[in-house]
Steps between C-alpha positions, in 0.01 A plus 500: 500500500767745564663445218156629312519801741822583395371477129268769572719673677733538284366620212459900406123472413216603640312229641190390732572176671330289792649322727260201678580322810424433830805613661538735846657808411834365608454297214447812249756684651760161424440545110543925507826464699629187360434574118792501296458743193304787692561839326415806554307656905196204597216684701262253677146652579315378805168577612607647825822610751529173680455282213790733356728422816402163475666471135771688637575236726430227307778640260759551729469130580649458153674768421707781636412725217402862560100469563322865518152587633320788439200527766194689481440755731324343817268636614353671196504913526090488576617264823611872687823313675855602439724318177807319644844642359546144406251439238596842351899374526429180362271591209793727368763253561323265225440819326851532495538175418287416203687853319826291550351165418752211509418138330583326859263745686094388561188758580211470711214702532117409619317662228402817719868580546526447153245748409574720737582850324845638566703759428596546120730319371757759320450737833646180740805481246561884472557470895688200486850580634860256420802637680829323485790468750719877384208647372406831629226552781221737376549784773104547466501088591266566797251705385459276224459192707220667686335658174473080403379402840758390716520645913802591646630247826778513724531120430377358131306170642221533256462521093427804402711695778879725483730585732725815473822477754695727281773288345285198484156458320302181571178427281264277473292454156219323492619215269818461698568180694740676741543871496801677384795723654659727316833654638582852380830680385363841475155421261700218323372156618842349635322153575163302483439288744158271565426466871242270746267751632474290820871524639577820248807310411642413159473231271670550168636750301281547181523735172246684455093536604187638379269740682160423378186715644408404869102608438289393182394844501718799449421822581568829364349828565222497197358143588517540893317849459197338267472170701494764858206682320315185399516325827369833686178446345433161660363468785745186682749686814770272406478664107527815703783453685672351181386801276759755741759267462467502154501869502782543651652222259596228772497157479229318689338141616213400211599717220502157283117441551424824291836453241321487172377907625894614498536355119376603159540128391627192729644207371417118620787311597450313198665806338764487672679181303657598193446152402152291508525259786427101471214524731386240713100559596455263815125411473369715285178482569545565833686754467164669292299413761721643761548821289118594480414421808780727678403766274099435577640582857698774447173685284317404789747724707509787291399838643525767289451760819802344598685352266694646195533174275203226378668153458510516168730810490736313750588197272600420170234334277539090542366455133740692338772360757384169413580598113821583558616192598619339168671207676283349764513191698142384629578271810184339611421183713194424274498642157188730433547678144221596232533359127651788335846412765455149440591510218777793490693382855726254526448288817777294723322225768726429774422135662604576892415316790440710806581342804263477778587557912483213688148476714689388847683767692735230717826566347627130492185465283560758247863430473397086399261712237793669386692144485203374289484822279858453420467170366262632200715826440894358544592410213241654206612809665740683695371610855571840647390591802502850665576529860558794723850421565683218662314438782227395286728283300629324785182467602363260232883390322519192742208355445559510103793364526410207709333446213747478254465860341808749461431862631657769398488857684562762208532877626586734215450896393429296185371124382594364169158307489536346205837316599388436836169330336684344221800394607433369835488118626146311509489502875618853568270744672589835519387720762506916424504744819232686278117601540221257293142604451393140355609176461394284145694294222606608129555158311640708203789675690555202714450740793321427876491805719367425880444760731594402868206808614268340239582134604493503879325787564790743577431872513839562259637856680812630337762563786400763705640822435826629729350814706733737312535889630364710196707752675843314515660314722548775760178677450250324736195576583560540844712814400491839700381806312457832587249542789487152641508400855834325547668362871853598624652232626644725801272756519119349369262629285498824275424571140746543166502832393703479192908489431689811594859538326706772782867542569648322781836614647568676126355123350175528337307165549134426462260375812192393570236743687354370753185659687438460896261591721515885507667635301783302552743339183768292470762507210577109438859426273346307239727196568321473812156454335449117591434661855155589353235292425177554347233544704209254436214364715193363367272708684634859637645798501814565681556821748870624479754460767709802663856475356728430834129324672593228701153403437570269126822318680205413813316329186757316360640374793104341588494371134843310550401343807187400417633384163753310681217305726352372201810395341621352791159303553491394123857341572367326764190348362696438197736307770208309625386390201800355406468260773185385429419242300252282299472229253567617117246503295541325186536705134592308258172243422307483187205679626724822634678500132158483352354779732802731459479452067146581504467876574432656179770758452886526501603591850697848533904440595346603834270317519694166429779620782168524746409148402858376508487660868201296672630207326811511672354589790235209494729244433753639801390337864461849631154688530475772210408842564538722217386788405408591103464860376356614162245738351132349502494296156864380506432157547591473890168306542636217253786446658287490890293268286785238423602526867124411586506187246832347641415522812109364464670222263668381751160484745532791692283814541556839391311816612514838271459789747386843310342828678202581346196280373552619126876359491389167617243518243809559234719211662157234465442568160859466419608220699213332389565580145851387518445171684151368276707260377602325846322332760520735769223690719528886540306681705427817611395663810369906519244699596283422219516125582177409669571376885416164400656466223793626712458246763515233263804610335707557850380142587629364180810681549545359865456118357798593219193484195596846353841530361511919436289695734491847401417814762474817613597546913213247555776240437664610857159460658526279836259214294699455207767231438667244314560139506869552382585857377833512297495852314366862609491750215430859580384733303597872569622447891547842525136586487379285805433648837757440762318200723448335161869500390570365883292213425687454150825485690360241725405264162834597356706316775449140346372559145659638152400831469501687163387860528359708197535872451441732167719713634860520293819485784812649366765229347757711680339417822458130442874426406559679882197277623687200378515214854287673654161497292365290226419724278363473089440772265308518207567860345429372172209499348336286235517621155138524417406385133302823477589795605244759717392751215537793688284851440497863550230682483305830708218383687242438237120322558493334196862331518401360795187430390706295202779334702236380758243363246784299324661337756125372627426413166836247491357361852724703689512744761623863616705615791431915492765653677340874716740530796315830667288308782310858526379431157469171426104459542449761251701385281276163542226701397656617200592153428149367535355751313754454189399109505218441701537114413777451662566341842758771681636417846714716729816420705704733681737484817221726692243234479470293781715127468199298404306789312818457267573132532124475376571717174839340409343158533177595323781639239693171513175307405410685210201640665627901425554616135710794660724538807518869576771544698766704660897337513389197731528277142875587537615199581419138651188501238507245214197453349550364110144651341550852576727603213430843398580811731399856550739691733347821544712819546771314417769794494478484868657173587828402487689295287562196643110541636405492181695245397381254788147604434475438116645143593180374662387460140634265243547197690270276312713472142212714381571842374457756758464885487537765730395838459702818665228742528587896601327764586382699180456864654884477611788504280768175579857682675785384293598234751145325549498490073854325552378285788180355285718476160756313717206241619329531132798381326659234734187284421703168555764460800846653454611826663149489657569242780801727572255794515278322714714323735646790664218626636362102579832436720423778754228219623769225534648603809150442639397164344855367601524654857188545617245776425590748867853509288263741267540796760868476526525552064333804527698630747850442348383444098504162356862530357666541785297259697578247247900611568428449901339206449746330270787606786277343806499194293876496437528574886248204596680232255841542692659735222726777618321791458667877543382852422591607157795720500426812273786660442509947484678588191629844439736447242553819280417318209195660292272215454145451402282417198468849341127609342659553191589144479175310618221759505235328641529484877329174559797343310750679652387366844452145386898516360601674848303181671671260253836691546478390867522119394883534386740273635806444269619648214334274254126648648657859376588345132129406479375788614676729280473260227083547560508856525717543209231312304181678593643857541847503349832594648475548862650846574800502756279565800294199414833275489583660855229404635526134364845506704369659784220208585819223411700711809196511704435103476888448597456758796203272659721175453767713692246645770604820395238755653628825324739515229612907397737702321728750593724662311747241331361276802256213557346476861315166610292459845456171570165300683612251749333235275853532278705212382801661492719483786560767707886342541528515106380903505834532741709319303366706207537862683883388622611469136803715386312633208239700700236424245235407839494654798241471762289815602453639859109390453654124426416516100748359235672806311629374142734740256360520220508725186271411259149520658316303267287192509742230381784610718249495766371209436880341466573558858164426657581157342863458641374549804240219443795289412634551879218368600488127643 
């Protein structure tokens, strides 16, 4: 068959073709990447954006060949929410893309991105830039990059963005795949240089680039003036607020939506290939279908009080499209044609055999179905099969080869599928660390493709993504900027005022400000800014201490020693607990292998380490107690849920502890879920349980007839217990009152314990943690299949009216975020009014505990269409149905708030959406439009755990300490708790613990990070904090090395300041406690902590050549001429080498 393709293919005629089978798009996508004699661009049309991404991974299976998509815009410009950068970034990049077209590149566009007007054609290549390395640098390059759209950024993270740090130019064009940095001799480009945008650090040197427009429309003064005018008469506030930007010629969210206004004549993207594409039409008919009906929608949208386009002004016409297309592929399942193209198509029938999943879900079962699969495919075909990696491989590799079969594990950038299908023994099987949609069987190529998520049921999840910083690798979020609250390590808490660059003994320096109480300030050297930490409590506002108060030392010394109690008494249970012991619990049986294979997704890295954890522990003959933290939807109750299944395997009980009535609820249905398949009673006892029921269920428990008994406190009740309990789990501790956690002590003592918490710990704090706490983390979230479409919009009736009547027509249902208690009632109202069909509860944290138990439950049952609610939903609430969102006044909530709220939907592998609704009488500050843009366009997990996580750690210290360790944060600020903490752990373990030594340097040396150099002061204070971390002269290489790359050659006070951190590292080793400079003189007062030996500093004072001599205030004089850093730094470390 593929040789026929090829035919076709191949030949410079026009043709209209048809292509029959019954393959899976994986199979389509095998004959586009793998055909031989493709010339010229290939677009494929689909009838939507997920079909589109589909293809796109189905070809990358195959093939590692550029693959484009051009999107639509979602949602459509009569939807009143705000157009993600993305889609406007990515539509130009094919744009781009199709003008260069390349025989080894492929195109795919739904057919609404494809008819999607854009800008014209000979306008995108008139501002179409190439510059090559020597070429000069426009001096008007900066205007010009914001006349085509792009927005200026101390740090280019995002397409479409430019930097400007005098010397060095970094940009960002949309069709880039890294942006560029351009080093400058004068306006002559000296070198070109492509860079990651997460760690702003190099990665090759390259020749030239293109600057393509960053916005698909362009404005100039004669088109922004007539589109102002227009959108004036309409009555919409949003086309207001855009008609002022428009007259004042700025660029602006949504200007897309009303492009075909700003143009005397768009092009279709189409146009945009100089050369007719081989098009590929993927279900044509559907695609038809699909077409009208999106348009019947989008007429039945159309306002003309408040909308400046009909539909049909917004998109290219599909008949005339449709003519265009002189060589056209028709790929259908079933062929469907009338006469006329009987008779003028050629047709190609594939025979394929699709194969099916096995029914049984035991794993030894599906793998003999694999064994008996095999039999028919080895040998009439080759068998590939794609795996996530090599777990997966080693998973399933010894059972084949028990069998007699030869596996291969092949992980390549690129497969030679031909030779590996050709030319490859009759019992090989080759297994791919590559993502299958479909499993089936192509006699004619000799090909079998099985999918290990199609075949046994595995959620495939690519590896989750590393939590990069979008800011580089010193840039966290936890950063100070101007105006924060931070803590003084000696002298508490006050608030940043800025840098301050003064003269110091004829030395000009720069320092922090620092504001007291009063009007107090303190001047801190910038190498001394570890001593600050960022203030950050979850839940108040800190008053400022006096400067010289003895008041903040008071605090710190009751932190320590109440730090050091719980240390010490976590040492000592720990202690305890070694020396009790149990019989292990076996792990390794049939029906554990079976239970462990059967959960239906890949397990994170952290999540397998978890697992690997309770194993261990299960298997050792002392009790566990361990404690696993992760955000709600990480998959902590899977692994809990393994624990539970070893340990009622082996005929003991297990009780599931959680605080409120609706979490028990969760654990029931999901235990249950998970365990259908075994013969094992689960029960559940709560308030909603009728008494007798109740009693029943305690009695059964007390004979050793239910195997899981699930709770809320009414598990610690006097009348409940078990014949032979094995395993506790608790769910959120932390949330239980006092006598109840002194009764879950008392079960502790002779049972494994393994404790729950959505709350993230730092890893920083576990590695310290290390003998004396079990401890698991899961930071890492699953990669969801679908990402949370995330909205815009001002606070608009009929949008909500839209959003809510869609996700209740899918079956779902709607969490509506209004976090003013005052309020809320009204806003019920307003609610019920807008959709007086629709069942509307309301929770808050006012409401009484079984008032709101009631709702959530009533919620949980799919009794409410709508939970109206303020920021209770935050976390510890997982319900699966409730997939679209409404946050109202979104601008108001923080980042990582709104991170942790939007991911309460999107847990069911159903698409979710979440709306961020603002208020649309005030305009959006600059840093609330970056705040929601941030959340908007981190739809899948990346930088956004990092966002969130910050802000989620200031409750660790609570769920791993105890909640009254809550008051002591916001006294001294979670960072420097955390530091406290870490040292009363060191101190409790046995480890010799001393106060830092922090040396006073007043060297007259000028050295500091000047504002001509690095401009932006939050980066010059996360360089000063990285500064602090030198230790040898290698750490100053890589430091100037970095610097060098993102901002060019550091200027001499830069390098002094480099030194000046290497001398202050040697002067703590020392215990040097001031190190100055005289005049041709170095003076050095040392703590009593110093190594060196007093006996040596005689011997050195005695010496003939007076170079040290020992001061009447017992400091070590040294001659010396040159006061700079490296001569400095040279005798600091010969006096380290006196040192035993």
């Amino acid at each position: 068959m593929r040789n026929q393709l090829d035919e076709w293919l191949s030949g410079k005629n026009q043709f209209q073709n048809s292509l029959t089978h019954p393959l899976p798009m994986q199979g389509v996508a095998f004959y586009l990447a793998l055909s031989k004699k493709r010339k010229g661009p290939h677009l494929v049309i689909t009838e939507n954006l997920d079909e589109a991404k589909d293809f796109m991974e189905a070809f990358h299976f195959w093939s590692d060949q550029p693959i484009h998509l051009l999107p639509p815009y979602e949602p459509s410009v009569y939807a009143g929410v705000q157009l993600s950068e993305h889609q406007v970034h990515d539509r130009l990049k094919w744009l781009f893309n199709a003008l260069n077209e390349n025989d080894s590149h492929v195109f795919v566009a739904p057919i609404l991105g494809l008819l999607q007007k854009t800008l014209p054609e000979p306008l995108f290549m008139e501002n179409s830039f190439e510059f090559c390395d020597g070429d000069p640098l426009p001096n008007d390059i900066f205007s010009e990059l914001r006349r085509l759209g792009y927005h200026s950024t101390p740090i280019v993270e995002d397409p479409g963005s430019f930097a400007n740090r005098g010397g060095i130019v970094d940009i960002f064009s949309p069709q880039m795949e890294h942006p560029v940095r351009i080093e400058l001799f004068g306006n002559e480009i000296e070198s070109l240089r492509s860079f990651d945008p997460a760690t702003q650090r190099t990665l090759a040197e390259v020749e030239k680039f293109t600057i393509i427009p960053a916005r698909e429309v362009l404005l100039n003064e004669k088109n922004a003036v007539r589109v102002s005018q227009k959108l004036l008469s309409l009555k919409h506030p949003d086309l207001q607020i855009l008609s002022n930007h428009l007259r004042r010629q700025e660029y602006c969210e949504n200007l897309e939506f009303h492009l075909p206004l700003f143009y005397d004549e768009c092009s279709a993207a189409l146009d945009y290939f100089h050369q007719m594409p081989t098009v590929w039409m993927l279900q044509e008919l559907n695609i038809e279908t699909s077409l009208q009906k999106e348009l019947s929608r989008l007429q039945s949208l159309f306002n003309p009080e408040w909308h400046t386009l009909k539909p049909e002004n917004l998109f290219a016409d599909y008949l005339k499209t449709k003519g265009q297309l002189t060589k056209k592929i028709t790929v259908d399942k079933l062929q469907v044609m009338d006469s006329a193209e009987a008779i003028t198509q050629k047709q190609i029938e594939v025979p394929t055999k699709v194969i099916r999943k096995p029914r049984t879900k035991k794993f030894h079962e599906q793998i003999e179905d694999l064994k008996k699969l095999l039999l028919t495919l080895v040998g009439p075909s080759h068998v590939v099969i794609s795996v996530r990696g090599q777990s997966q491989f080693d998973r399933i590799r010894p059972y084949l080869e028990s069998s007699g079969y030869i596996c291969q594990f092949v992980d390549q950038n690129f497969y030679d599928w031909d030779s590996i299908i050709k030319g490859s023994q009759k019992e090989l099987i080759t297994f791919v660390p590559r993502k299958a949609l479909a499993s089936f069987f192509i006699p004619s190529e000799g090909l079998s493709l099985i999918s290990f998520e199609h075949f046994f049921g595995k959620q495939f999840q690519s590896d989750s993504p590393k939590a990069t910083n979008p800011r580089g690798k010193h840039l966290s979020f936890g950063e100070i900027t101007e105006g924060d609250y931070v803590v003084h390590s000696v002298h508490g808490v006050c608030q940043f005022t800025g840098l301050k660059t003064m003269p110091v003994a004829g030395v000009e320096g720069e320092f922090l400000t620092l504001q007291f109480k009063g009007k107090d300030k303190l001047f801190l050297p910038i190498y001394r800014i570890h001593q600050i930490y960022k203030y950050a409590s979850e839940r108040v506002e800190p008053s400022l201490d006096k400067l010289g108060s003895s008041k903040f030392q008071n605090v710190k010394t009751k932190t320590k020693r109440r730090l050091r109690e719980i240390a010490h008494e976590l040492v000592r249970l720990y202690a305890q607990r070694k020396n009790t012991h149990r019989p292990s619990y076996s792990t390794n049986t049939e029906d554990v292998f079976d239970f462990f294979n059967a959960f239906p997704y890949d397990e994170t890295d952290d999540q397998m380490t978890a697992i690997e954890d309770i194993v261990k522990d299960l298997n050792d003959s002392q009790p566990m107690d361990r404690l696993i933290c992760g955000d709600v939807g990480f998959g902590k109750t899977e692994v809990a849920m393994r624990a539970a299944f070893v340990v009622a395997s082996n005929r003991k009980q297990v009780a599931v502890l959680a605080p409120t009535t609706v979490l028990t609820m969760q654990h029931l249905n999901t235990f249950k879920k998970r365990f259908r398949d075994w013969p094992l009673r689960i029960e559940v006892i709560n308030r909603l349980i009728p008494t007798q029921k109740a009693k029943e269920i305690i009695e059964a428990a007390k004979k050793g007839d239910v195997d899981i008994l699930i709770g809320t406190h009414r598990l610690l009740s006097q009348d409940v217990g078990f014949k032979e309990l094995g395993l506790l789990i608790v769910d959120e501790e932390q949330k239980f009152g006092v006598k109840h956690k002194e009764k879950i002590k008392q079960l502790k003592v002779n049972v494994d314990t393994l404790a729950m918490s959505a709350t993230p710990i730092p890893r920083t704090l576990n590695m310290s943690l290390l003998g004396i706490r079990d401890l698991s983390l899961i930071n890492t979230a699953p990669v969801d299949r679908l990402e949370t479409r995330t909205f815009i919009c001002r606070f608009d009736k009929e949008i909500i009216r839209r959003a809510v009547e869609s996700e209740l027509e899918r079956g779902g249902q709607v969490f509506f975020l209004h976090n003013k208690v005052q309020s809320i009632y009204a806003m019920a109202e307003e609610l019920r009014a807008l959709l007086p069909k629709v069942r509307i509860g309301v929770g808050h944290g006012q409401l009484k505990e079984k008032e709101l138990e009631s709702v959530m439950v009533s919620f949980f049952n799919n009794d409410l269409d709508i939970l109206l609610c303020s920021t209770i939903i935050e976390s510890g609430v997982d319900i699966p149905n409730a997939n679209t969102m409404l946050i109202n006044s979104a601008d108001k909530f923080g980042l990582s708030q709104l991170y942790q709220l939007r991911g309460r939907v999107g847990r069911s592998g159903r698409r979710a959406y979440c709306y961020l609704l603002t208020d649309p009488n005030r305009a959006l500050t600059d840093i609330a439009k970056e705040r929601l843009r941030v959340i908007q366009e981190n739809t899948a997990l990346g930088s956004g755990i990092q966002i969130a996580n910050y802000d989620l750690e200031l409750r660790g210290a609570g769920t791993l300490l105890g909640e009254e360790q809550s008051g002591l944060v916001d006294t001294v600020g979670y960072e420097f708790y955390m530091d406290l903490l870490e040292e009363a752990v060191a101190e409790a373990k046995g480890e010799d613990v001393r106060e830092a030594i922090e040396p006073e340097i007043n060297l007259k040396i000028k050295a500091f990070i000047p504002s001509t150099y690095i401009s932006n002061i939050r980066l010059r204070l996360a360089y000063y904090r990285a500064l602090t971390q030198i230790q040898n002269p290698g750490d100053i290489d890589a430091l100037e090395e970095e610097l060098t790359d993102q901002f060019g050659k550091p200027p001499i006070e830069v390098i002094n300041l480099l030194g000046i951190m290497l001398v202050r590292h040697a002067c703590i080793q020392l215990g040097v406690k001031d190190i100055s400079s005289g005049k041709e003189s170095l003076v050095l007062a040392f703590t009593d902590q110093t190594p060196l030996p007093t006996q040596k500093v005689i011997e050195l004072a005695s010496m003939s050549n007076k170079k040290y001599s020992i001061t009447p205030e017992n400091r070590l004089k040294i001659r010396l001429k040159d006061i700079s850093w490296p001569k400095v730094y040279d005798e600091v470390e010969l006096l380290l080498k006196y040192c035993p």
